[in-house]
C-alpha positions in Angstrom: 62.1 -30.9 10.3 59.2 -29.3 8.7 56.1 -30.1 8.9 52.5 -29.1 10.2 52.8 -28.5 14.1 53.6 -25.8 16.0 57.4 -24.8 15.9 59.5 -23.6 18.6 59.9 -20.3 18.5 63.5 -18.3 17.5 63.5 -14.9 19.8 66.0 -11.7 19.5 64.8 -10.1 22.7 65.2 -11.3 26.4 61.4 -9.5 26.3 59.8 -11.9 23.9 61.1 -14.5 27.0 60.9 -13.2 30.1 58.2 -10.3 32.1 59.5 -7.0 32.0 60.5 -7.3 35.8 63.0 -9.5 35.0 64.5 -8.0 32.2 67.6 -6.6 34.0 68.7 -9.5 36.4 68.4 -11.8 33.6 70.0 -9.4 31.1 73.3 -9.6 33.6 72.9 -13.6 34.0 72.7 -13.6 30.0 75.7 -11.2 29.6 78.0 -13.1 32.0 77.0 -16.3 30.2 78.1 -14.9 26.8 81.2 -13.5 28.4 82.1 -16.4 30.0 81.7 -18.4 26.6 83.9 -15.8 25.1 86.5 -16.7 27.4 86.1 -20.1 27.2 86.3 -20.5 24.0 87.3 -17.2 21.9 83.9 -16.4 19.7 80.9 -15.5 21.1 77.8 -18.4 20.7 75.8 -19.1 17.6 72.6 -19.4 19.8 71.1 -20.3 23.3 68.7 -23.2 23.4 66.7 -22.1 26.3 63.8 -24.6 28.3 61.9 -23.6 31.5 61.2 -25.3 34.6 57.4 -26.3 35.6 55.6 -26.5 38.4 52.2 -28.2 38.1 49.2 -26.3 39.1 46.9 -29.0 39.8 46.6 -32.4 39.0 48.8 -35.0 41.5 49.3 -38.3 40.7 46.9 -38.8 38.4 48.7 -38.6 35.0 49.9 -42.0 35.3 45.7 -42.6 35.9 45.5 -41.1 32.3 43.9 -38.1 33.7 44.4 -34.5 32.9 47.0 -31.8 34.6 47.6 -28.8 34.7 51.1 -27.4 34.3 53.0 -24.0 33.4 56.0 -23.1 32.6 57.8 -21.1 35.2 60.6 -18.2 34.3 63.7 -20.0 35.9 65.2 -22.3 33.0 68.0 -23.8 31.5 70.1 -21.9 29.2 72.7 -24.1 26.4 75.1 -21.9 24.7 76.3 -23.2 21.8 79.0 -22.3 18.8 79.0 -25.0 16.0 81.9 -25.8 14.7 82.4 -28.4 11.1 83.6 -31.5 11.9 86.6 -32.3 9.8 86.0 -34.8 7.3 87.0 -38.3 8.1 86.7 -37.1 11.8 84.2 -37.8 14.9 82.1 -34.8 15.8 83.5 -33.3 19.4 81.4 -31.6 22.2 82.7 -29.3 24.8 80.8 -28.8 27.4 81.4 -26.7 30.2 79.3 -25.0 33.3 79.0 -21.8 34.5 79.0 -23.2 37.8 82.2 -24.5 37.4 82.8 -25.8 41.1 79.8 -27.9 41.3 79.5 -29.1 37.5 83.1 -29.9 35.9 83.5 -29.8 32.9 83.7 -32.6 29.7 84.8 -33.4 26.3 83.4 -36.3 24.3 82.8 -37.6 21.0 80.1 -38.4 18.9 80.2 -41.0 16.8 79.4 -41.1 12.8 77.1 -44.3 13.2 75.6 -45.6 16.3 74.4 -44.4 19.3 76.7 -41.3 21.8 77.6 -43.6 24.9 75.9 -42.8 28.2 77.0 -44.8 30.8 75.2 -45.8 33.9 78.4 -45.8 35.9 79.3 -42.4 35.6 76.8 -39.8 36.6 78.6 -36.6 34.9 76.0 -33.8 34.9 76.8 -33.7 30.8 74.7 -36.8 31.0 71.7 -34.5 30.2 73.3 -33.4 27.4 74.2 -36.3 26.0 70.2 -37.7 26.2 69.6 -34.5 23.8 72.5 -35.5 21.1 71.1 -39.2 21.3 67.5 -38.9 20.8 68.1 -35.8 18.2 70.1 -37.9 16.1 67.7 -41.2 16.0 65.2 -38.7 14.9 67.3 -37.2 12.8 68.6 -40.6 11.4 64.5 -41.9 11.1 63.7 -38.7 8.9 66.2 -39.4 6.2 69.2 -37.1 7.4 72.5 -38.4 6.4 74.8 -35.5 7.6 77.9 -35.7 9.7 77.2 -34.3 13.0 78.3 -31.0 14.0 80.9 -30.3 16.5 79.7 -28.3 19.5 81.3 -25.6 21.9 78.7 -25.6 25.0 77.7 -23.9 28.0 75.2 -24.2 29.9 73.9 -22.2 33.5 70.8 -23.3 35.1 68.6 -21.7 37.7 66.0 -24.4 38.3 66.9 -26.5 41.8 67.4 -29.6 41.1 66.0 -32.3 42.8 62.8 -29.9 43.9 59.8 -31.4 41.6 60.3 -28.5 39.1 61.5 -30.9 36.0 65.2 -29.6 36.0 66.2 -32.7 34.2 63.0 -32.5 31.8 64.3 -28.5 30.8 67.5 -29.7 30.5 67.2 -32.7 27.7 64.5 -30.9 26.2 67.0 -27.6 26.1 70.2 -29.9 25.0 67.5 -31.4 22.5 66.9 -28.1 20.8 70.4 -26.9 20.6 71.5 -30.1 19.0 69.1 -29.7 16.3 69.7 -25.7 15.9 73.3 -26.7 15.5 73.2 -29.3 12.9 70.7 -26.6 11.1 67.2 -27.7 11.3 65.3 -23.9 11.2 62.1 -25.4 12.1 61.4 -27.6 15.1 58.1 -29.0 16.0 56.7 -28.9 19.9 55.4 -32.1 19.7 58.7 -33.9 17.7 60.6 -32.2 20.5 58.4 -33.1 23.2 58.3 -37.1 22.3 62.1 -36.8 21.7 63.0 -35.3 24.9 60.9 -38.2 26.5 62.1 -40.8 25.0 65.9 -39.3 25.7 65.1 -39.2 29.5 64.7 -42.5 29.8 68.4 -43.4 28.7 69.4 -42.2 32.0 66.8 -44.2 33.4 64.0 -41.5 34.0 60.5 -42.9 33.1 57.8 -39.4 32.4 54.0 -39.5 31.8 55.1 -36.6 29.6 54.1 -34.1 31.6 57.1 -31.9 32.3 58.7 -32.0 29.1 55.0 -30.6 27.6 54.9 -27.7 29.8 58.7 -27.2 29.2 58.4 -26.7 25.4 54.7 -25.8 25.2 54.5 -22.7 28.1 53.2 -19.4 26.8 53.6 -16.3 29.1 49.9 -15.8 31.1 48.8 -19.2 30.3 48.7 -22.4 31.9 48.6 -25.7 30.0 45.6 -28.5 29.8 47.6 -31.7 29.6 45.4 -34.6 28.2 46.8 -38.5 27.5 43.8 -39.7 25.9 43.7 -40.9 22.9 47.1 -39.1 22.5 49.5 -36.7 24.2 48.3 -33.1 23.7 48.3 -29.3 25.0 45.7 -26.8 25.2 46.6 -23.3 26.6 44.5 -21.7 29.1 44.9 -18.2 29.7 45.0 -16.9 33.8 42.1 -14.6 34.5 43.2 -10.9 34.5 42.5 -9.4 38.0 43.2 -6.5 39.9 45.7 -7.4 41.8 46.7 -9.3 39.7 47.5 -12.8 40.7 50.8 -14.4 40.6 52.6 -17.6 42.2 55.3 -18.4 45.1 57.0 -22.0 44.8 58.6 -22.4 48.3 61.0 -25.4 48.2 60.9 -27.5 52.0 64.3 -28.6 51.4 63.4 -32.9 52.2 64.2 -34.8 49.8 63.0 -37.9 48.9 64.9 -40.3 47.3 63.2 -41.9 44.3 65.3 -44.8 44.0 65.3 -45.4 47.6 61.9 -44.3 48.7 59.8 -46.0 45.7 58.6 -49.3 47.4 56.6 -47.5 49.4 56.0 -44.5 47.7 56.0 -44.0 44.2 55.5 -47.4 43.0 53.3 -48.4 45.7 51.1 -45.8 44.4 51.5 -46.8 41.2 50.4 -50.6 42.0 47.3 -49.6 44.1 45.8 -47.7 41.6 46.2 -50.3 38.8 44.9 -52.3 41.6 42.3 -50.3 42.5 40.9 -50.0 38.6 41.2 -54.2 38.3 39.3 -54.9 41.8 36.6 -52.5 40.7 36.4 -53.9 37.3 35.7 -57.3 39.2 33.7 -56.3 41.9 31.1 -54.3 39.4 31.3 -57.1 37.2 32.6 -55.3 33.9 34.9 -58.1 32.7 38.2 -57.7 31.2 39.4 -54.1 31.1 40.8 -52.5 28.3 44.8 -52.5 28.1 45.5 -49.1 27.5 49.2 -46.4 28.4 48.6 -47.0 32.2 51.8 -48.4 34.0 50.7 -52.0 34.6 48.8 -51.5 31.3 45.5 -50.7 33.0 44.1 -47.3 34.5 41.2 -45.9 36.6 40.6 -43.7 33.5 39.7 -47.1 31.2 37.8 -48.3 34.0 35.4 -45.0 34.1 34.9 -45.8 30.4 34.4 -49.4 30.9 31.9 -48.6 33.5 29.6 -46.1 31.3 30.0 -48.2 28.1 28.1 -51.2 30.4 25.7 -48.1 31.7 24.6 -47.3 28.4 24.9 -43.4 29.2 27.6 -41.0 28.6 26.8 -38.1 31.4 29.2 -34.9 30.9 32.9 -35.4 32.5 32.0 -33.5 35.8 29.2 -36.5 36.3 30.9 -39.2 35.8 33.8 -38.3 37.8 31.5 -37.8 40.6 29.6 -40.7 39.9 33.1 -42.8 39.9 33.8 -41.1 43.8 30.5 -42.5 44.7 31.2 -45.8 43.1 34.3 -46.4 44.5 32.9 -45.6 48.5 30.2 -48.6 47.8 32.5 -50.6 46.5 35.8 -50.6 48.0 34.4 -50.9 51.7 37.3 -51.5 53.8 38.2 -47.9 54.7 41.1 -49.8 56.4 42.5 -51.3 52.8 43.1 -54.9 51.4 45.9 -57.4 51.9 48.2 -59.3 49.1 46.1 -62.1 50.1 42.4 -60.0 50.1 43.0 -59.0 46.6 43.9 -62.6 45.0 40.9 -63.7 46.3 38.6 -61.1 44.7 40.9 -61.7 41.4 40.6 -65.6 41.6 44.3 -65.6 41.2 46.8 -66.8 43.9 49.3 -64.1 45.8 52.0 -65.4 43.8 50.5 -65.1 40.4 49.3 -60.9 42.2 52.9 -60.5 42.8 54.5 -61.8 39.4 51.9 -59.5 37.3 51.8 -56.3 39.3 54.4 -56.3 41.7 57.8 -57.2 39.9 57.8 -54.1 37.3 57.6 -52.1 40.1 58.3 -53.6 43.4 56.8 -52.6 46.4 56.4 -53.1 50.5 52.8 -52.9 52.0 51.4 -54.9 54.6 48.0 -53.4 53.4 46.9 -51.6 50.1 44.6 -48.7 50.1 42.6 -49.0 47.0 40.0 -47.5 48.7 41.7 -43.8 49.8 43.6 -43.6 46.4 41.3 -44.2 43.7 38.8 -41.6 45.1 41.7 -39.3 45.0 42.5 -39.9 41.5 38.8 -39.5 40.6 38.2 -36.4 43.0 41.4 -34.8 42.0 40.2 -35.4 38.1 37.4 -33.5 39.1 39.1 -30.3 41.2 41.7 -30.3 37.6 37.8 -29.9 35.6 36.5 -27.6 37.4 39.6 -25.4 37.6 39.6 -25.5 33.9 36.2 -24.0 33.7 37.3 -21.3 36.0 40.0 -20.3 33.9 37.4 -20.8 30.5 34.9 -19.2 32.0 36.3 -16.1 34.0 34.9 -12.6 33.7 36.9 -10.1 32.0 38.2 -8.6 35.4 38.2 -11.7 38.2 37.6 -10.4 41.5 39.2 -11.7 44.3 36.4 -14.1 45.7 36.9 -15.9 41.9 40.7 -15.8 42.4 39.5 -17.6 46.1 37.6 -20.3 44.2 40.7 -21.2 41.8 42.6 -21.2 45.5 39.9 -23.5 47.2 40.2 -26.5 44.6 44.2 -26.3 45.2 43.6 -26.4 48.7 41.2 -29.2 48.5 43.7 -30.6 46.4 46.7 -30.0 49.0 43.9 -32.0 51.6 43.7 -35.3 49.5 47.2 -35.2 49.0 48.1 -35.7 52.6 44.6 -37.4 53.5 44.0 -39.4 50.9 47.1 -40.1 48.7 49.8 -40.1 52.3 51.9 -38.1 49.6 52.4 -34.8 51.3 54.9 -34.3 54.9 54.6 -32.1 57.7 57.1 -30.0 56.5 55.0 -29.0 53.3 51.7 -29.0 55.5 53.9 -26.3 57.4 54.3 -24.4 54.4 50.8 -24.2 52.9 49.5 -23.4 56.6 52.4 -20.6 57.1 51.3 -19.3 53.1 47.8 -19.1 53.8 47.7 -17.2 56.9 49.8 -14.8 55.0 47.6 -14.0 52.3 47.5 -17.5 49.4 44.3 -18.0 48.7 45.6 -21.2 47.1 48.6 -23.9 48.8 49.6 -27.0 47.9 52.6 -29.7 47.3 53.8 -30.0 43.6 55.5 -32.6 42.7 55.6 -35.9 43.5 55.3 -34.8 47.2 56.9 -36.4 50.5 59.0 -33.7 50.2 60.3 -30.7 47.4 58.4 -27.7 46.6 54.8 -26.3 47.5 52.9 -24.1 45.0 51.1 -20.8 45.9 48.4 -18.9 44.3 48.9 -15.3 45.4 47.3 -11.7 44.9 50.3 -10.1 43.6 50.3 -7.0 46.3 50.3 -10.3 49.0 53.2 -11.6 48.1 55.3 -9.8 50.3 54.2 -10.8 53.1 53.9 -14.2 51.9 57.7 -14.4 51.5 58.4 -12.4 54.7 56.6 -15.0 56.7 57.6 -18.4 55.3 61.4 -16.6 56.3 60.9 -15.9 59.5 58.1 -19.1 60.3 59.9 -21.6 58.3 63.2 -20.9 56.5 64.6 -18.6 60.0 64.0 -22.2 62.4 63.8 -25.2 60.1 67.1 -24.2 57.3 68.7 -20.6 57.6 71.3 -21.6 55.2 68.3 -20.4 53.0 68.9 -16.8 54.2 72.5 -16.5 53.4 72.4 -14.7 50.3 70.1 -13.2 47.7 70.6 -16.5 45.0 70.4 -19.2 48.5 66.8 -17.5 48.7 65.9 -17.6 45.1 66.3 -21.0 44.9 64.3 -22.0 48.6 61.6 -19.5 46.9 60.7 -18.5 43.3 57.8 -15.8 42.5 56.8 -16.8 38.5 54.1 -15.8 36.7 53.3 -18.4 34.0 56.5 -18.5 31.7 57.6 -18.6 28.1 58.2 -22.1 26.7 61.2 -23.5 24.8 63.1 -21.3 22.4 66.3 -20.2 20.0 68.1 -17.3 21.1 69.6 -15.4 18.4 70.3 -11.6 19.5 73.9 -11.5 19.2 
């Protein structure tokens, strides 16, 4: 898998992963991993695949807008133990694949075939379904490039300690870490980022998980001290910006609420409906301002607010700098979109010159939704507004003095917060119990709070002086974990999931230091 990108990186040292706090709890996890495996299957592994979690920094719902984001990695992860084993000749390849927590994740053994495709099936939601996403998509790539070999056989384990279900891309670590280790095992040396990054995208989807791309970048592209500039446009690409050093230095809290919000369930009127009005949003402005047809583009529904921006300065004649026009577009959509209390089905047509029906067939059966009214108004000048917080946070970081103070950490913090405010104001995507959170946070001593995530639940992100966190933690226990879920208290590891301190993490890598 040669070639000219970057390559994933093969480590000896837990140091050249994780910050030197961290060194000795996750020397123990990583011993009792390896021990286990021993136990499990009498030789110690061949490698560990590792991938992190994410939690995204800024950005919300507007990568689907083809707009920029702004990830990191974060140190929990996803660890894949592997042994390869030859596969006899004549026979299927077998995987073994086991947990190391056992109780909650049983374990399986499967085949993979010589010729066609490892089955997945949509019945049978076995955790190892992860897993088998990696060997899939590795092997079409594989199979596209020319490689011809009989699959390896696999002896796995695997121990994760990102929550799942809490907007910090467990699923997105795990393909991408299953990904790697299927490669490493079938002995490709050198892995690209971006091969392994499209790969683990595509894989995700054949348990019916559709990505922007997003999480599976900042898995496999996170550099300790660094966060990640996402772009979509003209392509998928990531460009590392590095925190600014400050004494204290600064550091951030992910406190999970513990409400869940049920994609499947909950999409009509969430996800999807946000979805739909912003591709409706960009269509009525295109009409309304008289800009004709807009250009199909990676969007959804096949258009975005980003094409409209361009559509709308290509008619101006004028290309202003990005800050400008993304301002310009907030004050374009508050003249044009009048009706602060949104548009009906029926509303919308009419602008369009189409009937409901013919509304509903082209952007309403992809993704279905339930609305009485659509606010095209309120969420295209978040998309636009929260462009333009992800800009200016971006020149903060590019532009920071060698030794930030902490009125420059305060202005990263402000844009998150302003961030956090159109979320719940403008996008209805946040919930009282992550309002809670970044109100408990702030009094504390974050200069910075907001949901991550998809929001209506999961996890809140923190930007803290390091010497605050503290009392940070000590106060979302007693204000918010104490009252609202105490089973949160219960132990050391129940509290390390409900809260995670990270400084930006490593990205994707081989383990080889046994």
């Amino acid at each position: 898998m040669a070639g000219s990108g970057v390559y994933v990186p093969e480590v000896t040292a837990l140091d050249q992963i994780y910050a030197p706090e961290a060194i000795l709890s996750q020397g123990k996890r990583w011993n009792e991993l390896s021990t286990e495996f021993e136990r499990l299957y009498g030789k110690t592994p061949d490698f560990i695949a590792r991938a992190p979690g994410r939690v995204n920094i800024i950005g919300e719902h507007i990568d689907y807008m083809l707009y920029e984001v702004m990830p990191m990695a974060v140190a929990i992860d996803l660890l894949v133990a592997v042994a390869a084993v030859p596969t006899p000749e004549g026979k299927e390849a077998t995987v073994e694949i086991a947990n190391l927590a056992s109780d909650k994740f049983p374990s399986k053994e499967f085949t993979i075939p010589r010729e066609g495709d490892v089955e997945i099936s949509s019945e049978d939601h076995h955790w190892s379904n992860y897993f088998k996403c990696g060997i899939r998509g590795a092997f079409e790539l594989l199979r596209s490039e020319g490689w011809n070999g009989t699959p390896a056989s696999m002896k796995v384990l695997v121990h994760g300690t990102i929550p799942s279900g809490g907007g910090l891309s467990s699923s997105a670590a795990f393909t991408c870490a299953s990904a790697l280790a299927v490669f490493t095992a079938n002995g490709q040396k050198e892995i690209e980022k971006s091969k392994l990054v499209n790969l683990a995208i595509v894989s995700e989807r054949f348990v019916g998980v559709n990505s922007g791309g997003m999480d599976q970048t900042a898995s496999v592209f996170g550099d300790k001290d660094s966060a990640l500039y996402v772009s979509f446009v003209p392509e998928l690409k990531a460009k590392q910006f590095s925190f600014p050093k400050s004494d204290p230095p600064l550091s951030f809290l992910i406190a999970q609420t513990y409400v869940t919000s049920e994609k499947k369930t909950t999409a009509p009127i969430h996800y999807n409906l946000r979805v739909v009005e912003t591709t409706l949003a960009a269509v009525v402005l295109a009409k309304k301002l008289g800009l004709g047809s807009l250009p199909n583009d990676n969007g959804p529904l096949g258009y975005s607010l980003s094409g409209l921006q361009s559509k709308y300065f290509e008619k101006q004649g004028t290309t202003p700098g990005v800050v400008q026009q993304l301002e310009a577009m907030v004050g374009v959509v508050k003249q044009t979109l009048t009706q602060e209390e949104g548009y009906t089905k029926e509303e919308i047509a009419e602008i369009l010159e189409t009937t409901p029906e013919a509304l509903t067939e082209r952007y309403m059966t992809r993704f279905p939704v339930r609305a009485e009214k659509f606010q095209l108004r309120a969420r295209a000048t978040h998309v636009y507004s929260e462009s333009l917080r992800v800009n200016k946070f971006a020149e903060l970081m590019m532009n920071a003095p060698e030794s930030a103070s902490l009125s420059y950490l305060e202005a990263m913090g402000q844009l998150m917060n302003e961030s956090q405010d159109s979320c719940r104001d403008l996008f209805d995507c946040s919930c009282p119990e992550l309002d809670t959170l970044c109100n408990i946070a702030r009094k504390a001593g974050s200069v910075g709070s907001r949901l991550t995530g998809a929001g209506w639940g999961g996890c809140s992100v923190h930007l803290i002086p390091e010497d605050k966190v503290p009392q940070v933690e000590a106060a979302l226990r007693e204000e918010y974990y104490k009252e609202k879920y105490p089973q949160a208290l219960e132990s050391e590891d129940a509290w390390r999931e409900a809260v995670v301190v990270s400084k930006p993490g490593q990205g994707a890598v081989v383990y080889r230091g046994f």
